[in-house]
MIRONU-65324 format. One line per 2 residues: number of its first residue (from 1); their letters; for each residue x, z, y of C-alpha. Coordinates in pm, whole numbers. Example, Ala and Ser with C-alpha at 12.3 -4.5 7.8 and 13.67 -1.06 7.14 Angstrom:
residues 2
1) AS) 1230:780:-450 ~ 1367:714:-106
***
This chain:
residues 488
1) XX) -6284:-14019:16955 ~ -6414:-14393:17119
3) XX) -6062:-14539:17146 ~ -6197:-14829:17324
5) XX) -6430:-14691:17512 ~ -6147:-14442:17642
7) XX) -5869:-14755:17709 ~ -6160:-14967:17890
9) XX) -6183:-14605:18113 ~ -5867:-14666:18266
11) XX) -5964:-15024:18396 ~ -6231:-14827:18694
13) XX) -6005:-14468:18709 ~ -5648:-14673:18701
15) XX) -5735:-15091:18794 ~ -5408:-15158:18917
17) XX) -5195:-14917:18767 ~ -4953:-15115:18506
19) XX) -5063:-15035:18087 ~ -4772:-15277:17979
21) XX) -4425:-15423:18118 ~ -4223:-15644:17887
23) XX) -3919:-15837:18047 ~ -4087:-16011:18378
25) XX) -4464:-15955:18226 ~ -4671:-15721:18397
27) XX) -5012:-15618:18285 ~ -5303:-15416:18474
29) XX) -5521:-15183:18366 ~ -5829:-15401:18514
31) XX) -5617:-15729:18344 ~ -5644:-15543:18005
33) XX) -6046:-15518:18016 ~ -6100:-15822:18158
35) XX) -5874:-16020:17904 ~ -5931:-15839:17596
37) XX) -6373:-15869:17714 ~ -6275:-16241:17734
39) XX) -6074:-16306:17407 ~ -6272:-16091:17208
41) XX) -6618:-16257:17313 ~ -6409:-16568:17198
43) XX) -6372:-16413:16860 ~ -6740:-16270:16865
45) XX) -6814:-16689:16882 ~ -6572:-16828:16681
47) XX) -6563:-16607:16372 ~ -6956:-16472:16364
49) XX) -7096:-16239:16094 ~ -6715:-16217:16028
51) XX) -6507:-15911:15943 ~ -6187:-16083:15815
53) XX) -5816:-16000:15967 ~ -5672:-16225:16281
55) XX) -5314:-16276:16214 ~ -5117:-16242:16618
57) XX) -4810:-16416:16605 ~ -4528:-16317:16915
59) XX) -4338:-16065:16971 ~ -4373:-15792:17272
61) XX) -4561:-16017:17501 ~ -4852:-15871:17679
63) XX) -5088:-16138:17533 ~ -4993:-15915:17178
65) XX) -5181:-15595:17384 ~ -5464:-15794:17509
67) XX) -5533:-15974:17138 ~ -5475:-15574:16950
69) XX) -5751:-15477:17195 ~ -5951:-15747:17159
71) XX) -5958:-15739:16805 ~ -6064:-15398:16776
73) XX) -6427:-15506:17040 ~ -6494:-15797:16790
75) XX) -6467:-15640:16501 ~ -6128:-15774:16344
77) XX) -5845:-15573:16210 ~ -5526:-15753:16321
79) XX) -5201:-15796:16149 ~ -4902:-15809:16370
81) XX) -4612:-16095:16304 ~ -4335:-16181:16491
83) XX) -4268:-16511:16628 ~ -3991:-16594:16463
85) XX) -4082:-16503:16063 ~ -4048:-16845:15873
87) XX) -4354:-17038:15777 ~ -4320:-16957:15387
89) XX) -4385:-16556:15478 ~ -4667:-16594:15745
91) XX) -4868:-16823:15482 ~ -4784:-16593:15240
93) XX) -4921:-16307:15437 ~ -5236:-16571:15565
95) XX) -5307:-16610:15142 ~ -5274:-16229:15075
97) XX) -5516:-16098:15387 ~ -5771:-16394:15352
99) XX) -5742:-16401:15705 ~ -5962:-16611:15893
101) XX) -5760:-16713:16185 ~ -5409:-16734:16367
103) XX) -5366:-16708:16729 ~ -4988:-16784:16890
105) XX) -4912:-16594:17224 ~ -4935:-16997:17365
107) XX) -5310:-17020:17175 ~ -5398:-16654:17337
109) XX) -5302:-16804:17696 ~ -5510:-17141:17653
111) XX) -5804:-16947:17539 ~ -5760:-16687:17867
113) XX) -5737:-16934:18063 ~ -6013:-17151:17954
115) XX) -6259:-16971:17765 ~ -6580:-16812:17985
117) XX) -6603:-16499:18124 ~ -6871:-16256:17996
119) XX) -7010:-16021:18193 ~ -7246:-15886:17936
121) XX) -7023:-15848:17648 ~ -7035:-15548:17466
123) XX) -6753:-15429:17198 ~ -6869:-15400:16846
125) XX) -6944:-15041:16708 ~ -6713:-14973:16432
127) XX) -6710:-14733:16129 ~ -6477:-14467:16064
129) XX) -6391:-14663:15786 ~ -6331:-15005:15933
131) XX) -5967:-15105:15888 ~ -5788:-15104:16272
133) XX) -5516:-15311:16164 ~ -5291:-15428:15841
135) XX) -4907:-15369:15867 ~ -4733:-15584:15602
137) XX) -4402:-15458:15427 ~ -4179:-15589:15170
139) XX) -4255:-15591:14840 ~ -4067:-15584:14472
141) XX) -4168:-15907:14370 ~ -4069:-16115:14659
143) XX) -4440:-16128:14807 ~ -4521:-15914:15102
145) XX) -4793:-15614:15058 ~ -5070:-15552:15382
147) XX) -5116:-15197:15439 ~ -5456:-15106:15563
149) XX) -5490:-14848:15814 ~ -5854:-14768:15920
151) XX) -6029:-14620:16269 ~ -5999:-14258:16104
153) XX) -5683:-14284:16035 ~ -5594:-14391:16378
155) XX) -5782:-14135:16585 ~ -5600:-13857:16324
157) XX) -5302:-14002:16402 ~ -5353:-13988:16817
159) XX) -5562:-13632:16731 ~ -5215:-13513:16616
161) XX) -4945:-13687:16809 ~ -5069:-13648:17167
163) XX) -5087:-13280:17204 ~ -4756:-13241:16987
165) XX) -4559:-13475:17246 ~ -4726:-13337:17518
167) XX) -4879:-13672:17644 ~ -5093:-13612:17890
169) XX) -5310:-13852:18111 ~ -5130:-14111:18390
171) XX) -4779:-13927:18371 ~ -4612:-14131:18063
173) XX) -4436:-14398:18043 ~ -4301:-14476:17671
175) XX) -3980:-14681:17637 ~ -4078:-14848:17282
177) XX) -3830:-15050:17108 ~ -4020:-15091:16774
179) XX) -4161:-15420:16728 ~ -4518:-15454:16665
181) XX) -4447:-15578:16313 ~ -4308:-15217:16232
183) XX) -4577:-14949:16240 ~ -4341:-14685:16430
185) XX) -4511:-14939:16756 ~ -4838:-14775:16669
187) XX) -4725:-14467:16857 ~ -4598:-14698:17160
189) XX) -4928:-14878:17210 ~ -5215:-14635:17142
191) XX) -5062:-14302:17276 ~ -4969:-14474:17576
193) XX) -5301:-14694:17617 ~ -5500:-14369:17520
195) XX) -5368:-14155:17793 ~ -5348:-14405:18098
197) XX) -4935:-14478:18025 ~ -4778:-14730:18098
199) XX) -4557:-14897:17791 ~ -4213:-15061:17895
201) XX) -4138:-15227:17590 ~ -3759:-15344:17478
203) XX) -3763:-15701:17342 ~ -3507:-15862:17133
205) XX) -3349:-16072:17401 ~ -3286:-15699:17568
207) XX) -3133:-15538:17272 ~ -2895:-15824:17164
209) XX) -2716:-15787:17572 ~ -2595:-15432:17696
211) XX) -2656:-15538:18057 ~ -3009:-15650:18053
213) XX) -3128:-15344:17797 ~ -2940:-15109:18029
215) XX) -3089:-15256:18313 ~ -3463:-15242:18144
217) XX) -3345:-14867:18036 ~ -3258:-14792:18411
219) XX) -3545:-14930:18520 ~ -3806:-14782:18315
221) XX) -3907:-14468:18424 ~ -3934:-14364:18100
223) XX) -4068:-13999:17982 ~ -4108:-14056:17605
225) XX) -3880:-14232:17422 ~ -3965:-14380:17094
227) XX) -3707:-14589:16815 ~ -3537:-14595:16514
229) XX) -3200:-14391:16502 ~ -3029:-14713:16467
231) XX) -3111:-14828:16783 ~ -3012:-14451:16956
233) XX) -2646:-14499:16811 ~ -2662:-14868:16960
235) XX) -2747:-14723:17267 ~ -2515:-14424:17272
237) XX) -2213:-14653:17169 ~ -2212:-14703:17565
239) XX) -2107:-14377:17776 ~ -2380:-14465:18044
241) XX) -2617:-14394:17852 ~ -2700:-14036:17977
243) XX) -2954:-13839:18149 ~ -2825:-13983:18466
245) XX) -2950:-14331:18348 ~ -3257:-14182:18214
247) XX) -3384:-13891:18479 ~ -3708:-13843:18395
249) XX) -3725:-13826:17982 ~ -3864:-13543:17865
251) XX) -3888:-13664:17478 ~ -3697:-13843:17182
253) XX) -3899:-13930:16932 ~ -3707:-14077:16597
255) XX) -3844:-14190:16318 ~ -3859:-14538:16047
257) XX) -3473:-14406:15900 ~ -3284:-14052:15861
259) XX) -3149:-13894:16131 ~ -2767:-13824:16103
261) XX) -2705:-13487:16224 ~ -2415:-13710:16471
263) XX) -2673:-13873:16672 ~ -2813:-13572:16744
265) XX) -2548:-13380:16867 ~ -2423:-13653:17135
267) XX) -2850:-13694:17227 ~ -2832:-13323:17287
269) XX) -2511:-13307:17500 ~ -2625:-13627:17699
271) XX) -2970:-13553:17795 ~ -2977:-13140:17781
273) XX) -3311:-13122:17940 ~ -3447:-13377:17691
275) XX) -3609:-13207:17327 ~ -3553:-13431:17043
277) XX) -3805:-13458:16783 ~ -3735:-13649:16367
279) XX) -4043:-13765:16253 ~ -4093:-13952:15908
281) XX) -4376:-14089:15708 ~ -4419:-14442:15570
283) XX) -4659:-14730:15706 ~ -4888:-14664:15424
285) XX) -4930:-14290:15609 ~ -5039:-14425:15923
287) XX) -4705:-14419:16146 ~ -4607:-14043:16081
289) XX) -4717:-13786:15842 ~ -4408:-13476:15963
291) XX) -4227:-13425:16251 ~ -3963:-13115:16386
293) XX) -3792:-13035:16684 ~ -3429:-13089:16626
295) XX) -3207:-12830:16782 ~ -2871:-12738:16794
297) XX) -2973:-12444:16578 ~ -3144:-12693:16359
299) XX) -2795:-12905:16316 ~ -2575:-12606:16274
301) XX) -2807:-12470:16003 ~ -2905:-12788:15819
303) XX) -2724:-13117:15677 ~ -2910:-13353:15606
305) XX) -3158:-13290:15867 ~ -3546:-13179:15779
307) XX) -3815:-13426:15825 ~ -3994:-13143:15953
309) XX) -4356:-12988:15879 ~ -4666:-13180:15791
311) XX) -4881:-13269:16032 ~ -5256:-13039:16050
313) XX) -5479:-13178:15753 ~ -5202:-13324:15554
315) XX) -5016:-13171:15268 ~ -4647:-13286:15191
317) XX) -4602:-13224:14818 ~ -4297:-13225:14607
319) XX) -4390:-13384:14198 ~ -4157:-13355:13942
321) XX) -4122:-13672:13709 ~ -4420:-13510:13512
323) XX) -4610:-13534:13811 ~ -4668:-13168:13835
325) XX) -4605:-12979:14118 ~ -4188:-12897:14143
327) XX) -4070:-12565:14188 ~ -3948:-12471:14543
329) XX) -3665:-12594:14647 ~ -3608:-12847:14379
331) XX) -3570:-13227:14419 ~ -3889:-13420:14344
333) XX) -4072:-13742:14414 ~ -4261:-13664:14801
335) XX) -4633:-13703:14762 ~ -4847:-13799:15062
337) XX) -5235:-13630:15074 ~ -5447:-13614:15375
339) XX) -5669:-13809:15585 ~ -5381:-14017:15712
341) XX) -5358:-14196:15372 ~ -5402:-14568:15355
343) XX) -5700:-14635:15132 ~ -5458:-14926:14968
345) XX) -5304:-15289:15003 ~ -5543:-15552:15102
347) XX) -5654:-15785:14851 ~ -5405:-15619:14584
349) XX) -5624:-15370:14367 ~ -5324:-15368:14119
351) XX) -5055:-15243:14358 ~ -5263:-15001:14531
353) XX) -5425:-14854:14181 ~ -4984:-14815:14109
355) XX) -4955:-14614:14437 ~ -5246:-14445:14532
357) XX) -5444:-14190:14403 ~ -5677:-13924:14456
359) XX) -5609:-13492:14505 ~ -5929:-13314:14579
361) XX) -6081:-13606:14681 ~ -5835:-13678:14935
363) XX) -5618:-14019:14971 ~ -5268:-13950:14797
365) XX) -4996:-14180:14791 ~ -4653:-14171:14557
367) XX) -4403:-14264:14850 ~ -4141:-14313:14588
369) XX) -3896:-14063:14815 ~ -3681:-13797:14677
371) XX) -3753:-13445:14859 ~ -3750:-13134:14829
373) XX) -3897:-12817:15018 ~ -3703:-12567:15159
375) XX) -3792:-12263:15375 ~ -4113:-12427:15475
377) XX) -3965:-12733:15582 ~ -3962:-13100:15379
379) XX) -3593:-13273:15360 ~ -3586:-13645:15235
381) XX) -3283:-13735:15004 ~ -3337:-14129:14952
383) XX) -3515:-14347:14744 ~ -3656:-14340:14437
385) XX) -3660:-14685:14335 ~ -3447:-15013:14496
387) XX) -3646:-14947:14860 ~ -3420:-14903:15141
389) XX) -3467:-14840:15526 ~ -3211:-15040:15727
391) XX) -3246:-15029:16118 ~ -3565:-14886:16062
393) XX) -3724:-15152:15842 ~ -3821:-15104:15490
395) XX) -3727:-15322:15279 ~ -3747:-15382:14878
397) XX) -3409:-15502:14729 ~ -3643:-15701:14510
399) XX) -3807:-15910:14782 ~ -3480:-16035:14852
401) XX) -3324:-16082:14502 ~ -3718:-16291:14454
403) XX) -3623:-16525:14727 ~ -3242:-16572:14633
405) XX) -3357:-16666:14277 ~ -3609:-16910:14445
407) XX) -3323:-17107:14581 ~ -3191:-17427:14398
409) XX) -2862:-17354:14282 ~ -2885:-16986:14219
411) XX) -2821:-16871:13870 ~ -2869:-16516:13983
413) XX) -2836:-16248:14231 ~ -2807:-15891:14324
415) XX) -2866:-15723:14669 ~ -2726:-15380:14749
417) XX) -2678:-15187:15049 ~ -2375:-15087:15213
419) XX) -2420:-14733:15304 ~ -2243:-14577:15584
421) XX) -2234:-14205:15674 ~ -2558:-14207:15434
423) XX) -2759:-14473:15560 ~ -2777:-14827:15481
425) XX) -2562:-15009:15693 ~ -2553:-15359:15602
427) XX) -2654:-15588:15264 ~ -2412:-15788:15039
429) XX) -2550:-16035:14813 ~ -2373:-16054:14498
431) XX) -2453:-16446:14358 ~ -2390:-16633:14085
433) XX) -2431:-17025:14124 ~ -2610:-17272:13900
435) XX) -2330:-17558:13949 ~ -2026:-17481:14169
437) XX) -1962:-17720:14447 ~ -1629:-17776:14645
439) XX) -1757:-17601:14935 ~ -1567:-17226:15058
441) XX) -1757:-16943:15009 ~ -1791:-16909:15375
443) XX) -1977:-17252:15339 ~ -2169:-17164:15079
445) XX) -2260:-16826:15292 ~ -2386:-17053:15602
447) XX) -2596:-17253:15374 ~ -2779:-17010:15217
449) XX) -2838:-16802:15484 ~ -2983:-17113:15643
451) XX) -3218:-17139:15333 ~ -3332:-16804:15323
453) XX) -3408:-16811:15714 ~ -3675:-17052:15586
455) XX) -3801:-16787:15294 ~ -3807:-16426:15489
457) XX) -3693:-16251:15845 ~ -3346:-16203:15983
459) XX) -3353:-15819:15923 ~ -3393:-15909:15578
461) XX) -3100:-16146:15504 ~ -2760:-16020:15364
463) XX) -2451:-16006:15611 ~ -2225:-16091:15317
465) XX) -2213:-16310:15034 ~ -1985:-16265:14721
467) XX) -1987:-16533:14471 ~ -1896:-16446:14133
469) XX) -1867:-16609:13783 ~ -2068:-16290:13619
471) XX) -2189:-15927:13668 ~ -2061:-15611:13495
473) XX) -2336:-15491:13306 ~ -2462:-15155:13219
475) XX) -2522:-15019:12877 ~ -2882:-15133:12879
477) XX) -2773:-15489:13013 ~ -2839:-15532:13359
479) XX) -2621:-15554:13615 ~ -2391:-15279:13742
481) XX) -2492:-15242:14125 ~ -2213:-14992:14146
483) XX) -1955:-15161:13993 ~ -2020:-15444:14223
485) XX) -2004:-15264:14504 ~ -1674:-15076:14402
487) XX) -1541:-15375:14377 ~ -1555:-15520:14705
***
């Protein structure tokens, strides 16, 4: 599978016909050759005899398309980051991946528009093993972790997910809400570039007013549908959102959070010509790793829902704490192994030696997920450790508590989630202050909100605050997570 050579098809079989919409941008297939040709031969001179990543800063532009493409002909894996992420977590991220250069959606523009056409350029071959691009998540100790996902694990990915959804060539359009920070994207961007679709993708302006996402929704023409279930329930909190709204949409596709039975009753009864499919696997599995069809028989017979069956290749396995293999249909740590495995973190030997490990001489990854199998399907039942999901992003407790300890007058601090109808709803911050000032605690909330905006994303900082004098403890001295939340 030639992934480039197959997307830089479409530019003579489809020139005109559109490979991206986002908000008023437009892109062509012909405007995807020619610009990703032109920024990648810009690469090609500017980083030569150079492998490193290129760090793409924006958010769902169609200069994000153009530089993932371009990338991929030079020769660079590229890590994704959103415009808005504070300066302290892009260096961070810049220092981790060694990368050797940044490019803004206003630097990708300049160069476009001023850099030199090639007509001779030619992409660079690239090895199965060649990372594609690095997806960076949370981590424990406050410092984000870049996932690598090579070429192989890419074109297993599409080798699995296209015939399963049914893609086929020029009739898609996928309505992706993801953004290209959170791997669930991967599916927007390379099944629909793949197979001649055309991506409509919801931005952030969209999603935080009704009328313009509706509008987008209405508009779209979409036949595959691909979020987080958090952003479903947003969307069905409004009763025109309904097949009506929606005509052509053949698929959901869920994934990045468990599915509440709920949402999938009211999809069903909305959109009853539409299948609905859960999918689940963690960035360090390239995008998915499992998916089912969720049906009404499915919901009647099974709460909480399965994750479904593992995709051709891959083995779901279910460890006991021993690490050996747990009887069926007992609860045990899900293990990952197949040729969808990252190979590791980049640049962090000691986290990926904790995670990762080898089965038959296949990738294997500890996902740190409790699970369990049950008449040949795999159920998740929540985290192992302090990792949450919440509106589809995963995030470490830790990382947070890291940066609220990092902060001047904090003593110390505990994050939990607020979980709702089993899923993490929200995050309180429990904190206790160095010196106490004469400020409310609704002050004291604006201000450090403002100071962790500065330290890590939106998605990532608590809604609440709760400033106390001490923690309950546990038995073995640390603080009482449940306690504190019982007392709220």
């Amino acid at each position: 599978m030639d992934i480039i050579a197959q997307i830089d098809r479409w530019a003579e079989v489809y020139p005109n016909k559109l490979a991206h919409k986002s908000g008023a941008q437009t892109l062509t297939y012909r405007e995807l050759y020619q610009r990703s040709n032109q920024l990648a031969d810009y690469l090609a001179r500017a980083l030569p005899d150079d492998n490193s990543p290129v760090v793409l800063r924006g958010h769902k532009q169609t200069e994000m398309l153009v530089a993932f493409i371009a990338c991929a002909k030079a020769g660079h894996p590229y890590i994704p980051l959103e415009s808005y992420f504070p300066e302290q977590r892009v260096n961070a991220v810049i220092e981790t991946a060694q990368a050797s250069l940044v490019l803004t959606v206003e630097q990708i523009k300049n160069i476009l528009e001023t850099a030199p056409q090639n007509q001779n350029f030619k992409p660079r071959e690239r090895k199965p093993s060649d990372p594609w691009y690095i997806i960076f998540t949370s981590g424990s100790t406050g410092a984000p972790k870049g996932v690598i996902i090579p070429r192989s694990n890419l074109e297993n990915f599409l080798n699995w997910t296209l015939p399963e959804h049914e893609i086929g060539e020029a009739d898609t359009v996928i309505l992706g809400q993801a953004p290209f920070t959170f791997d669930v994207s991967i599916l927007d961007v390379y099944c629909s570039l793949y197979q001649a679709g055309t991506l409509v993708s919801v931005t952030n302006d969209e999603i935080g007013n009704l009328k313009e996402l509706f509008n987008t929704l209405k508009n779209s023409e979409a036949t595959l549908w691909v979020s987080t279930p958090s952003f479903a329930r947003l969307c069905l909190m409004d009763a025109n959102f309904n097949a009506a709204l929606l005509p052509k949409l053949r698929r959901f596709w869920l994934a990045g959070e468990a599915l509440a039975p709920e949402i999938c009753i009211e999809l069903l009864k909305r959109f009853p010509k539409t299948v609905l499919w859960n999918a689940y696997g963690p960035t360090e599995a390239t995008v998915a790793t499992s998916s089912v069809q969720i049906t009404n028989e499915i919901i009647e017979k099974y709460n909480p829902l399965p994750i479904g069956y593992p995709m051709p290749g891959t083995q779901l396995l279910i460890h006991d704490q021993e690490g050996r293999p747990a009887p069926s249909g007992e609860r045990g740590e899900i293990i990952i192994c197949g040729p969808n495995v990252s190979p590791g973190y980049i640049n962090r030997p000691d986290l990926t030696e904790r995670a990762f490990f080898k089965i038959n001489d296949q990738n294997a990854y500890h996902t740190g997920d409790w699970g369990r199998n049950k008449d040949g399907l795999i159920f998740y039942e929540g985290r192992i450790d302090f990792q949450i999901k919440l509106h589809g992003y995963r995030i470490e407790l830790g990382d947070i508590e890291a940066n609220l300890h990092a902060l001047p007058n904090v003593r110390d601090a505990v994050v939990a989630p607020i979980m709702k109808e089993e899923r993490a709803d929200h995050l309180v911050a429990f904190v206790i202050l160095k010196n106490q000032t004469d400020a409310s605690d609704f002050e004291r909330m604006q201000a450090m909100k403002k100071e962790l905006a500065a330290r890590i994303p939106d998605y990532m900082i608590p809604r609440r605050f709760v400033f106390l004098q001490e923690f309950p403890m546990t038995s073995n001295g640390k603080a009482d997570r449940r306690k504190l939340i019982e007392n709220l």
